[in-house]
C-alpha positions in Angstrom: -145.8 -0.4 -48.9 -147.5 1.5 -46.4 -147.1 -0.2 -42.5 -150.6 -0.5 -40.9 -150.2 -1.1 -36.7 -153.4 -1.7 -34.5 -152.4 -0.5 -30.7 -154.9 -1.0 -27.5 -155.5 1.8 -25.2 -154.0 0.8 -22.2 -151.8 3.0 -20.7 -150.3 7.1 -20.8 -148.8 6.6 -23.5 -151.1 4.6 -25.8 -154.2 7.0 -24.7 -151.7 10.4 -26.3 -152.0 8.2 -29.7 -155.6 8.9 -29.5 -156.0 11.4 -32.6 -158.3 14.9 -32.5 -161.4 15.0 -33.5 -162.1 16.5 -37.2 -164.5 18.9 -35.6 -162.3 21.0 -33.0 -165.5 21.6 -31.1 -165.6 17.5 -29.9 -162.9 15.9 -28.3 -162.5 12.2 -28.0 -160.2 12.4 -25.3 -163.1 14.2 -23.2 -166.3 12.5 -24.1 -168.2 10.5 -21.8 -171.2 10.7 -23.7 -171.7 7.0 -23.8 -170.7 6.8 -20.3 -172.9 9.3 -19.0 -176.6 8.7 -20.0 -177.7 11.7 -18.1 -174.9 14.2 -18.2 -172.2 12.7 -21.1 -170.9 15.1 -23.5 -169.2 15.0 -26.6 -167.3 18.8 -26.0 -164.0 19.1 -25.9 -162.7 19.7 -21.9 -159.3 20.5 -22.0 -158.9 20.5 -18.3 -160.2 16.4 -18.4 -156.5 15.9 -20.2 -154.5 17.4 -16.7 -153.4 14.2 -14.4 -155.9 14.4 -11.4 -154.5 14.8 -8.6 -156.3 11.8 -6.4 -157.7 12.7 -3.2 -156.0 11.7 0.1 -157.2 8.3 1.4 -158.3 9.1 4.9 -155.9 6.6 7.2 -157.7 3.6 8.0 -157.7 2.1 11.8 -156.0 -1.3 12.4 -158.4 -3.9 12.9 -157.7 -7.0 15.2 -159.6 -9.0 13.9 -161.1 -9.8 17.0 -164.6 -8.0 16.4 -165.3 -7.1 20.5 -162.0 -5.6 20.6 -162.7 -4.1 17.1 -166.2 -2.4 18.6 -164.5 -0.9 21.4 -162.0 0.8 19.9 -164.8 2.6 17.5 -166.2 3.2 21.2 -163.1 4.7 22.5 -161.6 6.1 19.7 -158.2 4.0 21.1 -156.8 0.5 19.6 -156.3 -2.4 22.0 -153.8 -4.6 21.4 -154.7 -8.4 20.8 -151.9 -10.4 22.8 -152.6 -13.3 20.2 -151.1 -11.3 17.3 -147.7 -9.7 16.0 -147.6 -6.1 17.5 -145.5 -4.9 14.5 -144.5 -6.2 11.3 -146.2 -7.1 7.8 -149.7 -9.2 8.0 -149.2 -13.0 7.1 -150.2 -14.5 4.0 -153.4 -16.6 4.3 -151.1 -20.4 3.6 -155.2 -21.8 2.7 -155.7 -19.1 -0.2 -153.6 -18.0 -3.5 -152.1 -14.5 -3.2 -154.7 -12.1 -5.2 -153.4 -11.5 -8.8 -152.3 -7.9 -9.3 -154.5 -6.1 -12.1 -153.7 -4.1 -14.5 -154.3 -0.6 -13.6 -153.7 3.2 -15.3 -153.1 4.6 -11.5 -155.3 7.0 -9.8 -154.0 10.5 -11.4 -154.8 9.3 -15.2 -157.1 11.5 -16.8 -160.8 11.0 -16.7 -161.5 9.3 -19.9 -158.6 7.0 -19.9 -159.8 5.8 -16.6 -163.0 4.7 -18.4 -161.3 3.1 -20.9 -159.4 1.1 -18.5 -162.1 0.0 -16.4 -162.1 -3.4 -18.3 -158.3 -4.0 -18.2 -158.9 -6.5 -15.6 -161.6 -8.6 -16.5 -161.5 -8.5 -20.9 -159.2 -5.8 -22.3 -158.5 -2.1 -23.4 -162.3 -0.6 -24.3 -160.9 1.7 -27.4 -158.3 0.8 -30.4 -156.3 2.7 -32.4 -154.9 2.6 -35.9 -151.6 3.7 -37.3 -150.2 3.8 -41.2 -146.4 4.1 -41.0 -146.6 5.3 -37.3 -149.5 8.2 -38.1 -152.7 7.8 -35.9 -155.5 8.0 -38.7 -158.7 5.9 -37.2 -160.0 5.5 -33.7 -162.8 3.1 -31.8 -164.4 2.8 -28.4 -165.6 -0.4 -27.8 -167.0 -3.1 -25.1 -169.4 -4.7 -23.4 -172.8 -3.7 -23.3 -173.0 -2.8 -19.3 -169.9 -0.3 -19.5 -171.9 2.1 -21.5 -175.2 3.0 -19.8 -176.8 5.3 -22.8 -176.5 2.1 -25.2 -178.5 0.3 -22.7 -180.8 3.5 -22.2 -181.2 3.3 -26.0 -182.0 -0.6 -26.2 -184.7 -0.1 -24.2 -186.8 1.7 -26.4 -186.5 -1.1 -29.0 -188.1 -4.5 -27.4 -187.4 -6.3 -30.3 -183.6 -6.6 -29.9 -182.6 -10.1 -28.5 -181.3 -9.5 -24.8 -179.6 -13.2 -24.5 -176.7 -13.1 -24.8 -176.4 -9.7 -24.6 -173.9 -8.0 -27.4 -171.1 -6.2 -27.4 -171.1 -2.6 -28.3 -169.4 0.0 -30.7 -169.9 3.0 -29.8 -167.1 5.4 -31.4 -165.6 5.0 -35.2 -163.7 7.9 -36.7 -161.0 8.6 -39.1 -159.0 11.5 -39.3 -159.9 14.2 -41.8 -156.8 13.5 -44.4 -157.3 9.4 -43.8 -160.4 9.5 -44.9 -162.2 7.1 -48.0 -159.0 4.7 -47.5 -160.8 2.1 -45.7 -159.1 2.5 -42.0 -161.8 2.7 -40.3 -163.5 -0.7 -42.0 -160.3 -2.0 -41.3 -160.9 -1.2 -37.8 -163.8 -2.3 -37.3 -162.8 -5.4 -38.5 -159.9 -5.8 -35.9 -162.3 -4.8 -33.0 -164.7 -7.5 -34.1 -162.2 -10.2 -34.1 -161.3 -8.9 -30.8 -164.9 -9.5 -29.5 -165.4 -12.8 -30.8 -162.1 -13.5 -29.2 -163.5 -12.4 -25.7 -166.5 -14.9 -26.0 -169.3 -12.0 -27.0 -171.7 -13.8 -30.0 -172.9 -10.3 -31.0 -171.9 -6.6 -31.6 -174.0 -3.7 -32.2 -173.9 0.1 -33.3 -176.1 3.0 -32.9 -175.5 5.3 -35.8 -177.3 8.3 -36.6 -179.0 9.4 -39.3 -179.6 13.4 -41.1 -176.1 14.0 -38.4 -173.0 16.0 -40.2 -169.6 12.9 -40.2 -167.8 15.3 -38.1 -170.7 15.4 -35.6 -171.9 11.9 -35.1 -170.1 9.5 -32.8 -170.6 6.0 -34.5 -171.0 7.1 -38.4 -173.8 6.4 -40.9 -176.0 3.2 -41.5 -174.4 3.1 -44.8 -171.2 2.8 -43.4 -171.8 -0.4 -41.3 -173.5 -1.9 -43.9 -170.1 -2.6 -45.7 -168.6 -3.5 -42.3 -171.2 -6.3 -42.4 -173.5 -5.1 -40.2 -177.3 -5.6 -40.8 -180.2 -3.3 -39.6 -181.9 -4.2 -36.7 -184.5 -1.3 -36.0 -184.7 0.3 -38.7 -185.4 3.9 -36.9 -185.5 7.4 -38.8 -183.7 8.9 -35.9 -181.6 6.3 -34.2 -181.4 3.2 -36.1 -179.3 -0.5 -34.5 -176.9 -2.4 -36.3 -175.9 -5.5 -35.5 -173.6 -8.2 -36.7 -173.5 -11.7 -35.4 -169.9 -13.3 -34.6 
């Protein structure tokens, strides 16, 4: 019996499990499409997979605290001391107020999109999933709220009719590997992401499929296709239909 293994994309390591696109042309390791309303792609970049290399953070100048003494150093370019506080040595913890918790973070020379994808690490979780039979990466999904995917709420606007309270999450990437394919991964997916929304408190999800678009070409799949994921139509557009499944 075949091992099945759902992984969040979280770090290095989990965004390599990320798996090609069928169409060599698309990369989902590169696309900001969603992201991007105005300049998103779907093309594969290969030079968005090199670790950046983060710029130098300029050094910034002590502050006193004392906000007279603070003025005239930006006045004089030079720092006074403050006689009322250590001259060397670590600042000291605020004894009133809890230490800030330490978020999870992918570090500032992670490549591009895996930055994206981490953006909600903090706050709700990893924004993509992966799925794996007996350690082989055959299905993919992008994922998350509404807000961290600006052409979604581009799109929503041209449909009024769409409840905005509460706002849904979003899906905006399904795909399955070329030789995974009609196995039902990606429903099984799909599944696992919903669960995972309902779990973060979201009452709704939604899709924006297109229709007349080749498999290998379209981001979030057929109508058909959520249809048996238990998605209903929404707006029932010739070009760009919604789907949408309550929670």
């Amino acid at each position: 019996m075949s091992t099945i293994r759902l992984v969040d994309v979280t770090d290095q390591a989990t965004f390599g499990l990320i798996p090609p696109c069928a169409d060599p042309s698309f990369d989902h390791r590169t696309c900001d499409y969603w992201e991007d309303a105005d300049r998103g792609s779907k093309f594969a970049r290969p030079a968005w997979l090199a670790a950046r290399v983060p710029e130098p953070t300029p050094p910034r100048k002590p502050q006193t605290g004392n906000p007279f003494l603070d003025d005239l150093a930006e006045a004089s370019g030079e720092q006074p001391g403050n006689p009322f506080l250590a001259s060397d040595g670590p600042a000291l913890d605020n004894p009133f107020a809890s230490p800030p918790a330490a978020r999870p973070s992918v570090g500032r020379d992670a490549p591009r999109k895996l930055e994206l994808l981490a953006r909600g690490l903090g706050i709700a979780g990893s924004y993509a999933k992966v799925l794996l039979v007996d350690d082989v990466v055959v299905a993919w999904s992008q994922f998350g709220p509404l807000s961290a995917y600006p052409r979604a709420l581009r799109l929503r606007e041209l449909y009024p009719q769409l409840p905005d309270a509460p706002l849904p999450a979003v899906i905006t990437c399904i795909a399955t590997t070329i030789g995974a394919r009609r196995q039902g991964h990606a429903l099984r997916l799909v599944e696992a992401v919903c669960t995972d929304l309902t779990e973060r408190g979201f009452a709704a999800v939604e899709a924006y499929p297109e229709r007349d678009m080749d498999e290998n070409a379209t981001s979030a799949a057929w109508p058909e296709f959520w249809a048996r994921a238990g998605f209903g139509i929404a707006v029932d557009d010739e070009r760009y239909p919604v789907v949408r499944r309550e929670l």
